[in-house]
N, C-alpha and C positions, 0 to 999 in steps of 0.2 A: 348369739345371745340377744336376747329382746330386750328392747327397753320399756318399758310399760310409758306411757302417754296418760297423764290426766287430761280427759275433755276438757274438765269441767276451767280448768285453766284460760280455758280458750272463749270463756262467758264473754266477757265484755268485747271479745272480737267481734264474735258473731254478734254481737247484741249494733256494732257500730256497722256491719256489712249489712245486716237487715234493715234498720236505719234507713241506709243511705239509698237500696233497692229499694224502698215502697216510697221513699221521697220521688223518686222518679215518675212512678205511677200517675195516671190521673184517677181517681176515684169518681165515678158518676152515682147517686142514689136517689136522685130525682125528689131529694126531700125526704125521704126514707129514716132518716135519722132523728130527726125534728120529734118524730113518734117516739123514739128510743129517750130523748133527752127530756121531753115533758115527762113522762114518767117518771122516770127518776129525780127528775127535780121537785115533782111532785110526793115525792117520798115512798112510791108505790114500788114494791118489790117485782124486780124484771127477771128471766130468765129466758139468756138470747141461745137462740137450738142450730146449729148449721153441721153440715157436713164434713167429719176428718179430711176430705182431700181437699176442700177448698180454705182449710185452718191458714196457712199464709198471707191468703189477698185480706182474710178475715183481720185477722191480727193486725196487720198492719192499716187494715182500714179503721180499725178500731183504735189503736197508736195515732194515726193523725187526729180524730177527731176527740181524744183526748178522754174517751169511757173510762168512765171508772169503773173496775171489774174483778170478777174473781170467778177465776175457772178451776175446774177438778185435773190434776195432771197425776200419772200414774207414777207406782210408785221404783219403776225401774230404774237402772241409772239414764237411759237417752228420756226420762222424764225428767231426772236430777236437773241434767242441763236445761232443757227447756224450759222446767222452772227457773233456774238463775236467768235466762235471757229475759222470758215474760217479766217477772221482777225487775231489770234492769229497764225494762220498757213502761213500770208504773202498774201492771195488772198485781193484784193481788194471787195467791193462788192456797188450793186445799187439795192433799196428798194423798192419789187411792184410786183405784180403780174396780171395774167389774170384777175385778176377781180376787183383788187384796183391797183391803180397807175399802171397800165403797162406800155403805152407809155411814161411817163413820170421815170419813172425806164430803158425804154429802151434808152431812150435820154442821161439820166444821165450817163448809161452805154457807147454808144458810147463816150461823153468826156475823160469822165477814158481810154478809150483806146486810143483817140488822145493824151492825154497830157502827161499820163503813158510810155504809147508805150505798154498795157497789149494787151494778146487775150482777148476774150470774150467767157464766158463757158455758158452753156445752156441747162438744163434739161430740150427738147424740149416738154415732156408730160406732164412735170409739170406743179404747184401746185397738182393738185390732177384729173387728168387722162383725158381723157382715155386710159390707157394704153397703151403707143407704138404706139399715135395717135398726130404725130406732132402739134404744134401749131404754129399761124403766128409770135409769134412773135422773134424768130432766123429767119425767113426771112424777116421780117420786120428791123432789126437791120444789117443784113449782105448787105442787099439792100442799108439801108441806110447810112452806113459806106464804101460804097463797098467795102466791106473784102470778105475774102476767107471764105465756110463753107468746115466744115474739121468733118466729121460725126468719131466716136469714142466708142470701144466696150469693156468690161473689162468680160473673161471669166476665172474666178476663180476654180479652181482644185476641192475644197471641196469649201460649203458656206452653210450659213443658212437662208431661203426663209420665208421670216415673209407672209404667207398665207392669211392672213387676209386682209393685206394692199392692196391697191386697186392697186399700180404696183406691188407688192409681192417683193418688197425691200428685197434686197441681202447682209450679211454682210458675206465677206470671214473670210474663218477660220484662225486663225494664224497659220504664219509658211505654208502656203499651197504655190503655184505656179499661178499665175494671170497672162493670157496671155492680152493682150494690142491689140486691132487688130486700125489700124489707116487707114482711108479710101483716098481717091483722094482728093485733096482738089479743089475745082468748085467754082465758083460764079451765083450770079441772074442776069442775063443779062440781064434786062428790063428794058424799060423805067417807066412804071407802074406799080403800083399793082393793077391791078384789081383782083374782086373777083376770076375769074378763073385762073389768073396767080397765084394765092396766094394755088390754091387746086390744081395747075399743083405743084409748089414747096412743097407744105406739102409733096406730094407722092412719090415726085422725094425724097426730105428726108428719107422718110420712108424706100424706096427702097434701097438707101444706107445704112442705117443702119441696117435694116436684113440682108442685106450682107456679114455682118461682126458678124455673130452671129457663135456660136458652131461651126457648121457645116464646116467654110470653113477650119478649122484645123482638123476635121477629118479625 
């Protein structure tokens, strides 16, 4: 006989194990941030773009330095929980994804940032990939908020590469060095989204954000 298990029970665990792993961390961003905070304290609507495998160093860098935020989480249950943990860590969140409720998560998400005054975070490849292959909807949401996208890279010293997973999701090792790379922050300068505008910004996306991988600290 099975006993069924609620995750979700288990929120504030993980929300104190996650805690205590990115306290360990050192975070480097070389001032990186300072871009992120005038904006918003400027009142200017942000929308931070990074990659689903590096969502952990992300999170928690963004946890210490205290962002006020609001990300789109999907609306499955292993979103359920992630949502209670995000919460418990102070982000704000809006429910939906690419394939159930997105514009309407994206919608909700822009409010939260008007009324808030949060960024907006966006694991542009997520829910589930293709890998490192933008989606419309951070451009969709930055257009129509006209916020700033501020593309976002977390290259951690030592980390362990879940292989399997279809972005090969990163969790840095404790105690290791996580450099922060923070990109130019731009906007959509269009009047429309047409389809081609929409695959002209995925790429311009993209292109920013390998930018900011390994290599340019090399």
């Amino acid at each position: 006989m099975k006993i069924p298990i609620d995750i979700l029970k288990f929120s504030s665990l993980f929300t104190h194990v996650f805690k205590a792993w990115v306290a360990s961390i050192r975070f480097e961003d070389q001032g990186g941030y300072a871009t992120i905070r005038e904006l918003i304290e400027a009142g200017k609507p942000v929308v931070l773009c990074l990659w689903h495998e590096e969502l952990f160093a992300l999170t928690g860098y963004g946890y210490r330095e205290g962002c006020r935020a609001v990300t789109v989480v999907s609306q499955s249950k292993d979103g359920e929980l992630l949502s209670n943990v995000l919460e418990r860590l102070g982000y704000a969140t809006a429910r939906g994804s690419s394939s159930r409720g997105g514009v309407r998560a994206l919608l909700q998400a822009k409010r939260i940032m008007e009324r808030e005054g949060r960024a907006a975070v966006f694991t542009v490849d997520g829910p589930r990939g293709p890998r490192q292959q933008p989606k419309d909807g951070p451009v969709f949401l930055a257009h129509r908020a006209e916020a700033y996208i501020i593309p976002i890279r977390a290259i951690p010293s030592k980390k362990f590469i879940f292989e399997k997973a279809w972005d090969r999701f990163q969790a840095p090792w404790p105690f290791c060095t996580c450099r922060v790379h923070v990109g130019e922050p731009y906007m959509v300068m269009h009047d429309k989204l047409t389809d081609e505008v929409l695959a002209m910004e995925r790429e311009r996306l993209r292109e920013a954000l390998m930018g900011l991988g390994p290599e340019v600290s090399e």
